[in-house]
MIFIBA-79429 format. One line per field, with one value per residue (C-alpha): x, y, z. Coordinates in nm, 3 decimals, decimal comma, always signed. Layout:
N
east = X ... .
north = Y ... .
up = Z ... .
//
This chain:
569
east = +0,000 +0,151 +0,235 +0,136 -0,104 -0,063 -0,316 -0,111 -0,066 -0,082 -0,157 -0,122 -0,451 -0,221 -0,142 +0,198 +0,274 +0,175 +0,374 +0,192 -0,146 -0,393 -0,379 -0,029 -0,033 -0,331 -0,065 +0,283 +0,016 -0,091 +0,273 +0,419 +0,104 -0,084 -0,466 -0,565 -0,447 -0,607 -0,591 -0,567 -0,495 -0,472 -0,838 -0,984 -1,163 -1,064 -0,929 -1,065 -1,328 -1,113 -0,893 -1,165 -1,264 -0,901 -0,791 -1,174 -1,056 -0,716 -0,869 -0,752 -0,937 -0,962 -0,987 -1,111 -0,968 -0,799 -0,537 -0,676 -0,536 -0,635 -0,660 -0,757 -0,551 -0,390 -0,559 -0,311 -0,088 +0,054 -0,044 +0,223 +0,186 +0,112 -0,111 -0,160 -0,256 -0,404 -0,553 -0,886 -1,026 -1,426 -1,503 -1,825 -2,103 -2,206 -1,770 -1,741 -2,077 -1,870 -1,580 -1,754 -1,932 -1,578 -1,385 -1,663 -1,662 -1,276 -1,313 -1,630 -1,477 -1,112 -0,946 -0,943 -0,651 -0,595 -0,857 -0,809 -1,061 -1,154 -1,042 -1,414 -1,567 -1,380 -1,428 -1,814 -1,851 -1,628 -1,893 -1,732 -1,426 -1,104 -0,808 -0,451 -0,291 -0,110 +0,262 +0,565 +0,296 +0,073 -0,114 +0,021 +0,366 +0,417 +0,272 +0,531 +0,831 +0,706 +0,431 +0,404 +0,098 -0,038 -0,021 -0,190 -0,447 -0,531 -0,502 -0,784 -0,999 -0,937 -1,046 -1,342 -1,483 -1,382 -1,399 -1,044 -1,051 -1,058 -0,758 -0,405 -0,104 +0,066 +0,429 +0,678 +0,990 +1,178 +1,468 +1,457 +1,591 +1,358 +1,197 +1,316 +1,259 +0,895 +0,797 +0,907 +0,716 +0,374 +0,454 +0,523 +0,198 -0,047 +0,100 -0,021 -0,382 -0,401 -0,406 -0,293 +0,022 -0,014 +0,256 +0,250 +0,479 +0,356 +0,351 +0,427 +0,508 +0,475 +0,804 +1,131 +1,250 +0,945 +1,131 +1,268 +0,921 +0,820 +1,116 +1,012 +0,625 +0,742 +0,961 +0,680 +0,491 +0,727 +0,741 +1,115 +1,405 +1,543 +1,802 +1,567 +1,305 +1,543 +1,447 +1,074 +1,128 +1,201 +1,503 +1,571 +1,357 +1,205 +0,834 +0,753 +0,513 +0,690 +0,780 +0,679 +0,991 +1,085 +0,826 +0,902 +1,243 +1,140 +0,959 +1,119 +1,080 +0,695 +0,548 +0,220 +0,213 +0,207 -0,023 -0,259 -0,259 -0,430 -0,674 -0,774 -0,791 -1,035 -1,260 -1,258 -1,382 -1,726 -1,732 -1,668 -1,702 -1,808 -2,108 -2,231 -2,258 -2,636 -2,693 -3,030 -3,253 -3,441 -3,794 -4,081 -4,466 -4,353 -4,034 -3,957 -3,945 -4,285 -4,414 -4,185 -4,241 -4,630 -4,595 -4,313 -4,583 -4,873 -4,726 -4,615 -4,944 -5,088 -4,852 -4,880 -5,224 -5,172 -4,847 -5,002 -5,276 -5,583 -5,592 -5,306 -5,013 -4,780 -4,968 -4,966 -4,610 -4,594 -4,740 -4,544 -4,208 -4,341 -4,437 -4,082 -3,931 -4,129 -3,980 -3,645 -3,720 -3,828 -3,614 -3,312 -3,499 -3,459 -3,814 -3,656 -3,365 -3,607 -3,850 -3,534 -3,425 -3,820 -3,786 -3,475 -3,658 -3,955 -3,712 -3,517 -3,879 -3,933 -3,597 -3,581 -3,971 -3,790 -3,475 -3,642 -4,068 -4,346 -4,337 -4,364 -4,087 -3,875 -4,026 -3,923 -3,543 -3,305 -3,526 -3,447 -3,334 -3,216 -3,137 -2,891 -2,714 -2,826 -3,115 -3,314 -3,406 -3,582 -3,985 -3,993 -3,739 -3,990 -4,243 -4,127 -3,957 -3,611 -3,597 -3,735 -3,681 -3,978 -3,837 -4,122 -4,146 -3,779 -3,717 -3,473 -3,286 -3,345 -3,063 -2,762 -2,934 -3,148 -3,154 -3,136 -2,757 -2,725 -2,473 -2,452 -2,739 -2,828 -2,667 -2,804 -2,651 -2,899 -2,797 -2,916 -2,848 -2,607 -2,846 -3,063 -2,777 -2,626 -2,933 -3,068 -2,758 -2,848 -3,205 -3,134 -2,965 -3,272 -3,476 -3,304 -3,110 -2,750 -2,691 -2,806 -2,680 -2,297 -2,041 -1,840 -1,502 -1,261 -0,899 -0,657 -0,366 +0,025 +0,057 +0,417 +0,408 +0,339 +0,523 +0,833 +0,784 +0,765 +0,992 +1,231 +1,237 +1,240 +1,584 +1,684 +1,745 +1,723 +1,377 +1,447 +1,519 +1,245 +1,021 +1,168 +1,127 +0,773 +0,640 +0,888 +0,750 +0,391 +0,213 +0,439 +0,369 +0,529 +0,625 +0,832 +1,039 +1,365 +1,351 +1,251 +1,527 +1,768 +1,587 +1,481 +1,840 +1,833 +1,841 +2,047 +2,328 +2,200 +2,043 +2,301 +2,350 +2,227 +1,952 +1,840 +1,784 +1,645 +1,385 +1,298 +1,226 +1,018 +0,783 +0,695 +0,613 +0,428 +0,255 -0,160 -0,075 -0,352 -0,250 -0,537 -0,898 -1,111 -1,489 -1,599 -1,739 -2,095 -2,199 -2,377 -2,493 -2,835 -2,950 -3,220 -3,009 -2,782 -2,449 -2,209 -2,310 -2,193 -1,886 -1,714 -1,808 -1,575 -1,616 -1,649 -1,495 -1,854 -2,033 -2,253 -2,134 -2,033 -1,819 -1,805 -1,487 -1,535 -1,474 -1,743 -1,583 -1,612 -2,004 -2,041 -1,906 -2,135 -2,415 -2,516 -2,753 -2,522 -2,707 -2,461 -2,586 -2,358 -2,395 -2,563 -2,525 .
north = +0,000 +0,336 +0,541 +0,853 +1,084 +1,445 +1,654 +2,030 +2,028 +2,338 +2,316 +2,581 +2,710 +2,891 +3,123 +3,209 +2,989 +2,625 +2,484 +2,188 +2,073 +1,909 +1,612 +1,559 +1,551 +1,340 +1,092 +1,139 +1,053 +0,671 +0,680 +0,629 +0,464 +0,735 +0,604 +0,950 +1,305 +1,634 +1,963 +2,256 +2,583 +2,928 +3,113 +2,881 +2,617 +2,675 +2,348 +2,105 +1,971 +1,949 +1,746 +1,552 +1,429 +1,344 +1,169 +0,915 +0,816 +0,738 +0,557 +0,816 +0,958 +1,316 +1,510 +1,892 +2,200 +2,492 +2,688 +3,023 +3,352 +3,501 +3,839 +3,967 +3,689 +3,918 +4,235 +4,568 +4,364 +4,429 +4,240 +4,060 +4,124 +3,778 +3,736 +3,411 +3,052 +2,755 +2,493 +2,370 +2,034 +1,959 +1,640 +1,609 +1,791 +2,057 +2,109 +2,151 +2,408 +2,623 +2,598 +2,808 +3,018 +3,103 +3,149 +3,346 +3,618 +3,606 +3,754 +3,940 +4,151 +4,213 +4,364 +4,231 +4,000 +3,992 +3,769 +3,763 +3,599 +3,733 +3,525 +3,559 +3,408 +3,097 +3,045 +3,066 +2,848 +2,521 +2,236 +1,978 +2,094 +1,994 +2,201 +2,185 +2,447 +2,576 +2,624 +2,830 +3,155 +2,971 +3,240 +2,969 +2,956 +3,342 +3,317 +3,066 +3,286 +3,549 +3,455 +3,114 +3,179 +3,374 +3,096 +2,860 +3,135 +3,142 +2,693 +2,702 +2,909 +2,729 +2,376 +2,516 +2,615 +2,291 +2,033 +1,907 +1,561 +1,828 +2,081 +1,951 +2,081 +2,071 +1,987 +2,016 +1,987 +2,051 +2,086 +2,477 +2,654 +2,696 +2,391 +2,132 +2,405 +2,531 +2,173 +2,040 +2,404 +2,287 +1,924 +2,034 +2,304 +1,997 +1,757 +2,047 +2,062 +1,715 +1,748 +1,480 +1,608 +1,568 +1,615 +1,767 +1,854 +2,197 +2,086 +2,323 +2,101 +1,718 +1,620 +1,773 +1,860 +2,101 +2,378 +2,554 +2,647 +2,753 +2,975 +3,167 +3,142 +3,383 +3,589 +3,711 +3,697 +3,971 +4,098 +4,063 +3,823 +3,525 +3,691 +3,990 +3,691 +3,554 +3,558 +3,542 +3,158 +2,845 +2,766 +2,377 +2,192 +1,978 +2,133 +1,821 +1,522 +1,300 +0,924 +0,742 +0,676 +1,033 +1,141 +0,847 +0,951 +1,329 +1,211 +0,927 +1,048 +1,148 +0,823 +0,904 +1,233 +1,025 +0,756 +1,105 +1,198 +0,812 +0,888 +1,204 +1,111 +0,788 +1,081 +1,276 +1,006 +1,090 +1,339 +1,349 +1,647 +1,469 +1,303 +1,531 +1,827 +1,889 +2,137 +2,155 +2,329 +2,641 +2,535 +2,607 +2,589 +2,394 +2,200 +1,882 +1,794 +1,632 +1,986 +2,135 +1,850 +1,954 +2,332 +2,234 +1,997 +2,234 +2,518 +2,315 +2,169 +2,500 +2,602 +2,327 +2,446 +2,742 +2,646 +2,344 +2,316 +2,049 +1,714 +1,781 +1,515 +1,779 +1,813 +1,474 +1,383 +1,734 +1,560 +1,240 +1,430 +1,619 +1,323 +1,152 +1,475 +1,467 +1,111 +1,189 +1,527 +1,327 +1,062 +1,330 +1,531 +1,833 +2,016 +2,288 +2,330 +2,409 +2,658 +2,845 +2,873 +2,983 +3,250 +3,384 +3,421 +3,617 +3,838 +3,918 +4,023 +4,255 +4,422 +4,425 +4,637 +4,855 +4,936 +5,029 +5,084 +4,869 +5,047 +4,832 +4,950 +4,851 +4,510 +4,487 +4,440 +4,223 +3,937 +3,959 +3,621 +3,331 +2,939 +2,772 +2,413 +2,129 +2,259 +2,402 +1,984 +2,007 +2,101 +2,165 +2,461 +2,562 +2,550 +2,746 +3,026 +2,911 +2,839 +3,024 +2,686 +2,392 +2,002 +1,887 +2,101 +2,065 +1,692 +1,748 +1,448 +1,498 +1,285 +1,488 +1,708 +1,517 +1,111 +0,855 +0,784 +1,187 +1,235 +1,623 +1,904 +1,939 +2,297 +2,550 +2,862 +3,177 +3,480 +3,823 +4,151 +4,399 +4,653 +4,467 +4,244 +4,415 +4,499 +4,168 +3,988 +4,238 +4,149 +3,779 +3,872 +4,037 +3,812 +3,541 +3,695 +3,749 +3,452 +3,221 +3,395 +3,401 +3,427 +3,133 +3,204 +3,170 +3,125 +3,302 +3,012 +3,061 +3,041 +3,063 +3,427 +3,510 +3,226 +3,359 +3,712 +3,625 +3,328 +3,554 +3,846 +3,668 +3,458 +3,851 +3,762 +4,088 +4,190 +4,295 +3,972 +3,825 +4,022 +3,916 +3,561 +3,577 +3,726 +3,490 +3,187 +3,312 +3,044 +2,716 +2,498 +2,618 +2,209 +2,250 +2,606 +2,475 +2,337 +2,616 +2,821 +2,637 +2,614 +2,942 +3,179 +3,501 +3,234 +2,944 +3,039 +3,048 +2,754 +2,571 +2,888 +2,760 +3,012 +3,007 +2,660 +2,677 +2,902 +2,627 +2,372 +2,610 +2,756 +2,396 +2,318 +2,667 +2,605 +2,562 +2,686 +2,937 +3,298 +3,443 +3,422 +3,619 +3,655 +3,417 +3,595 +3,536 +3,224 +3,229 +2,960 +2,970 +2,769 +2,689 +2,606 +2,967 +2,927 +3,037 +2,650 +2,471 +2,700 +3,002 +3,315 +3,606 +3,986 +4,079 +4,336 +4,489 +4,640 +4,435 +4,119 +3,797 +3,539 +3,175 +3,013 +2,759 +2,731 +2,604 +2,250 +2,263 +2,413 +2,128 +1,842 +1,972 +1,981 +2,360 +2,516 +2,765 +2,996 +3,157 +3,504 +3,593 +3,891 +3,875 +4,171 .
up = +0,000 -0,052 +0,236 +0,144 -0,069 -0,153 +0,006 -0,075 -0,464 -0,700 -1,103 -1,313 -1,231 -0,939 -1,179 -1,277 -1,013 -1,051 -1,355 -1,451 -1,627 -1,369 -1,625 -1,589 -1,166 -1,241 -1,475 -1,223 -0,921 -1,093 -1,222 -0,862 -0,751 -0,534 -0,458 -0,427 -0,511 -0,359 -0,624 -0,359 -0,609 -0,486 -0,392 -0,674 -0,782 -1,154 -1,265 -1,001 -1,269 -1,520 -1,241 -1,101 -1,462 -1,549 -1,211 -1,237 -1,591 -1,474 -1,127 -0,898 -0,610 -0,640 -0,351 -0,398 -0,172 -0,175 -0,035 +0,111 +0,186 +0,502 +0,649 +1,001 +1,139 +1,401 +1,562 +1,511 +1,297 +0,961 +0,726 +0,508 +0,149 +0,032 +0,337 +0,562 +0,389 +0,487 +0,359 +0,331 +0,188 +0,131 +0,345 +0,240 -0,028 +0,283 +0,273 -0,068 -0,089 +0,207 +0,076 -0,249 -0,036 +0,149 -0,226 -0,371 +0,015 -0,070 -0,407 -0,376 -0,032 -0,186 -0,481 -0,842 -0,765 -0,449 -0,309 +0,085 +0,321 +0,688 +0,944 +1,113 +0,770 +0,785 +1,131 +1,067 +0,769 +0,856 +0,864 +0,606 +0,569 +0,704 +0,807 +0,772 +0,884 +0,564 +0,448 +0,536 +0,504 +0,742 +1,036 +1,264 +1,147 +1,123 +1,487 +1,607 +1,501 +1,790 +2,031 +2,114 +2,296 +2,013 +1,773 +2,058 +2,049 +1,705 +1,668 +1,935 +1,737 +1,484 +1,660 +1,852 +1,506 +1,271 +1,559 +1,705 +1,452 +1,195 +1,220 +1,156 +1,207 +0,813 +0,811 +0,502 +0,446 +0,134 +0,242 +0,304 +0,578 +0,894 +0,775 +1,037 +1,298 +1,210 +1,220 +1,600 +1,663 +1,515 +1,637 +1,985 +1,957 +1,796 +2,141 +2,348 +2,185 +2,136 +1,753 +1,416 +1,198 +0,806 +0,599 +0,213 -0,029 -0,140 -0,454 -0,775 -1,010 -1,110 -1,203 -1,064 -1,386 -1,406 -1,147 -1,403 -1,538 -1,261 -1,162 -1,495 -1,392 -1,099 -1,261 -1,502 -1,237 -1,027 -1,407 -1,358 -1,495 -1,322 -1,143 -1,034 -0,899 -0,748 -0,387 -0,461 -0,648 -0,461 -0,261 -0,488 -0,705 -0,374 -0,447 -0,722 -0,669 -0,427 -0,468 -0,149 -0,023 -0,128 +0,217 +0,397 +0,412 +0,473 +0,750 +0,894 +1,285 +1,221 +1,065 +1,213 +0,943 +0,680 +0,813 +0,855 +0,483 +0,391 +0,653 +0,540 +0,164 +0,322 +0,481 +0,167 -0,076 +0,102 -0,189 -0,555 -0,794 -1,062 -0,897 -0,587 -0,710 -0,675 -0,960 -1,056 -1,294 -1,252 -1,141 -1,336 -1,188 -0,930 -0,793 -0,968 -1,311 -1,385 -1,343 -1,559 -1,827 -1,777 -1,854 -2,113 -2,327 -2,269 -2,438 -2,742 -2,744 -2,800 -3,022 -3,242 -3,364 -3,485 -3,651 -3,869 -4,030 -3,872 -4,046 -4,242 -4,307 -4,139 -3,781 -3,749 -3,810 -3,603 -3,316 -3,338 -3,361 -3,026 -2,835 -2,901 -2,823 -2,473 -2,406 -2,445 -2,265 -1,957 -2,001 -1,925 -1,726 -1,962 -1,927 -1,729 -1,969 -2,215 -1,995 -1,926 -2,277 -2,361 -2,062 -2,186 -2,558 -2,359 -2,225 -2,522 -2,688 -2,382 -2,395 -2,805 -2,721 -2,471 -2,678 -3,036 -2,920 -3,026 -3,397 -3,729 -3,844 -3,493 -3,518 -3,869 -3,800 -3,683 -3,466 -3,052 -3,072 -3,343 -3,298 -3,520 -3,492 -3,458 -3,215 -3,539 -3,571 -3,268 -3,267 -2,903 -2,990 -3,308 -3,125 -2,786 -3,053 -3,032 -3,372 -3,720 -3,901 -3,922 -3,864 -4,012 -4,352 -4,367 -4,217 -4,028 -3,858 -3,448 -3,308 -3,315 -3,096 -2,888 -2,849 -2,544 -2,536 -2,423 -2,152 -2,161 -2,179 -2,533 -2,713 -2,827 -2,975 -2,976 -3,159 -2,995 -3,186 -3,057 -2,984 -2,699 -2,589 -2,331 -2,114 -2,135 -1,972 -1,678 -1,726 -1,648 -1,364 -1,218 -1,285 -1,189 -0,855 -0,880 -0,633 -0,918 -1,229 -1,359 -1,667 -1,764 -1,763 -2,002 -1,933 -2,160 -2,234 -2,329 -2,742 -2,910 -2,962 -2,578 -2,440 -2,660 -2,545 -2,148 -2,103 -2,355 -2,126 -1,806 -1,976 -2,019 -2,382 -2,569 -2,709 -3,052 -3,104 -2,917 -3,140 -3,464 -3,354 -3,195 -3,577 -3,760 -3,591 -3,529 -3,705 -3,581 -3,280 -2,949 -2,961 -3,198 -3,137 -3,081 -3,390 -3,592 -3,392 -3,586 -3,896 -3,916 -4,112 -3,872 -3,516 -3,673 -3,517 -3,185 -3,183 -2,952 -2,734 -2,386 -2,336 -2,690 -2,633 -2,274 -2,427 -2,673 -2,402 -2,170 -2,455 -2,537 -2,109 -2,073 -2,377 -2,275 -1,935 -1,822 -1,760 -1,584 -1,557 -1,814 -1,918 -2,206 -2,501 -2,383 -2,181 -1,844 -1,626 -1,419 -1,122 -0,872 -0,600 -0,473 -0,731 -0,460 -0,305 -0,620 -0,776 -0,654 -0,822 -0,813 -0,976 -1,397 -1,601 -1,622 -1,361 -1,183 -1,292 -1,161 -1,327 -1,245 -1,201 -1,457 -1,787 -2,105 -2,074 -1,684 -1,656 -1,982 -1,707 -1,436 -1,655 -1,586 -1,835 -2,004 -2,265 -2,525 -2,573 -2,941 -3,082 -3,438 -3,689 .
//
């Protein structure tokens, strides 16, 4: 059995700080035989679908959390600038649902960017979630370096709120200075209180060869070169997924630490991402779906008359299409998918009459709202005015769009005109409450050209040249730049100079690597059940806007109804 799992483990959705893709910790982890892996990024939740997906293909337990920066940890103290982690890890679906609540306060009460969380929050929403007591920027270690009593202090708070089989005193040792030190502190503090030990790794990276990415990850980060980073990046290349032994040997006087991490992970598998998290529906006339499939067939049932014409060939096959469409509507429980789309249609009318009047000649241009796709083969979507185009007249084939082996919510892409666009994202958020309403996300990715530009400058290579190359090889795979540094005339001679070369290897390993966190083009996600519960929101670019911290593929995973408002003309 192995010895130990990773419950501290950044991807690179710690931005500009995490150098590998949640896929590839997911791959290392069954590589050197881990059961179970925890994802615990900086104030997000941004890639732990995406991780949860990958590690339950690959037969690895994922384990969700994140690593949290606090404020308010000390009255009349300063506060350092990175502010005071620890980490958190959802036991349970009420754990994972605070945990949310707790990222969304973080972003919601701070700066764009600087996500901190009062220490009073976290104390007040703890039910499900476990505590370790975070790395080298922990409250409790800063605490320990001054006021022993302080740091006891601010541990019992902690176990009076979480529960005393819940708070653990996080060790690590990479082989830094103060390491050995800090860690008899917290060992000798968690004896005292009658408290477990856990070690982690404070993992950056998945394989050790991986450190020099993320050396340059913080030098752009610190918008600086290597040397100017240099005491902002790590002391060695320690901070990569661990072998086994690698921990054992780490932690050879504290076996119990380790024997702590497989205990935790055991609690943890009480929830999984990919199955609990309770999204549902909007409701519609009532709170479960054979209501909503009611309303749903009603209206197309008195649409249908006026649409085709009685005892023809066409209303019949009309109503045969309808009733299969029904089955399968029921069958996937997708009535309120389909009420919601028909609401957001009502709305767009209302908004196109408020933006241009009730005129003939307003009504006469571009329509509030247009389907297109595959969803035009639907009747329910004729029929409900998602669609200008008949099935029937046109016979269209139904199952790309809707049949019984469906595993995700059916897509449909409405087109909305510029001119009415605008208000009615805000008029979704009224009506459906800004504590069910949010963007997708989209997360900006490292491409040649930026990865040349970035890694270049923090290399200190000069940037005339790192110009000329980024346009030269603008339209080649980041894969395959050290390659095309010595094919391409003006770079062939460099192409053996160490740095030249160094900056081949890292553009291919920062290639796909998020950046930030930015606002998709025009999805947004709606729910019944308060979104903070089921994914942490955090602030737009627009006023009075929320964005979700998951991306189209994520919200696709979860099964959220995402509408695509696009802008037509």
């Amino acid at each position: 059995m192995n010895p130990y799992i990773e419950l501290h483990c950044h991807s690179g959705f710690s931005f500009l700080d995490g150098a590998s893709h949640p896929e590839e910790l997911v791959m290392r982890a069954v590589e050197l035989g881990y059961p179970a892996l925890a994802l615990t990024d900086h104030n997000g939740l941004y890639g732990s679908m995406e991780f949860a997906q990958a590690a339950r293909l690959s037969g690895l337990q994922p384990i969700t959390g994140a690593e949290v920066t606090l404020r308010e940890c000390f009255p009349n103290v300063e506060e350092p600038k990175d502010g005071h982690h620890v980490t958190l890890l959802a036991e349970s679906p009420s754990g994972y649902s605070n945990l949310c609540r707790l990222l969304t306060e973080a972003h919601m009460g701070s700066e764009r960017g600087d996500a901190r969380l009062p220490l009073s929050s976290l104390l007040e929403l703890s039910e499900g979630l476990i505590l370790l007591t975070g790395c080298r920027k922990s409250p409790i270690a800063a605490a320990l370096e001054s006021s022993v009593a302080e740091a006891e202090t601010l541990t019992k708070q902690f176990v009076q709120s979480f529960g005393p089989g819940n708070v653990f005193a996080e060790l690590q040792d990479n082989c830094v200075k103060g390491d050995a030190s800090r860690n008899k502190a917290l060992a000798r503090l968690a004896g005292r209180l009658g408290l477990g030990v856990v070690a982690t790794g404070n993992v950056h990276y998945h394989r050790p060869e991986r450190h020099q990415l993320q050396d340059i990850l913080v030098s752009i980060k610190n918008r600086t070169t290597l040397e100017g980073a240099h005491r902002a990046r790590r002391a060695n290349r320690l901070f990569h997924l661990p072998e086994p032994w690698e921990m054992q040997h780490r932690f050879e006087n504290r076996p119990e630490a380790l024997t702590n991490t497989l205990l935790i992970a055991e609690r943890c598998a009480a929830f999984d991402l990919t199955e609990d998290l309770g999204y549902e529906f909007p409701n519609f006339e009532g709170s479960d779906q054979s209501d909503a499939l009611k309303t749903l067939a009603a209206i197309c049932k008195s649409k249908i008359s006026t649409l085709y014409k009685p005892g023809g060939t066409e209303l019949k096959e009309a109503e045969e299409r309808l009733h299969t469409e029904l089955a399968l509507v029921d069958l996937h429980g997708l009535a309120g998918f389909f009420l919601v789309y028909r609401d957001i249609m009502l709305l767009a009318n209302e908004v196109a009459r408020e933006v241009r009047g009730d005129t003939p000649r307003a009504r006469s241009g571009l329509p509030p709202g247009r389907g297109r796709g595959s969803s035009v083969s639907s009747i329910i979507c004729y029929l409900i005015g998602l669609s200008h185009i008949d099935p029937v007249k046109n016979n269209l084939f139904l199952g790309r769009f809707l049949n019984e082996a469906l595993r995700n919510v059916p897509d449909i892409d409405l087109d909305f005109p510029r001119d009415i666009r605008e208000k009615l994202i805000l008029r979704v958020y009224e009506k459906y409450g800004y504590n069910h309403t949010g963007l997708v996300c989209t997360f900006p990715t490292y491409r040649l050209r930026s990865a040349v530009r970035e890694v270049g400058k923090a290399l200190d290579l000069p940037i005339g040249e790192l110009e000329k190359l980024s346009k030269l090889a603008e339209h080649r795979s980041a894969s395959m730049l050290a390659e095309e540094i010595g094919a391409l005339p003006e770079f062939k001679a460099r192409a053996d100079a160490h740095l030249w070369r160094l900056l081949g290897e890292l553009a291919e390993n920062i290639s796909g690597l998020p950046r930030h966190i930015s606002q998709h083009v025009g999805g947004m996600i709606i729910s019944s059940r308060p979104l903070i519960e089921i994914v942490p929101l955090q602030p737009a670019a627009g006023e009075g806007r929320v964005l979700c911290q998951w991306d189209k593929d994520s919200c696709e995973d979860a099964g959220f109804i995402k509408i695509d408002f696009l802008a037509l003309g």
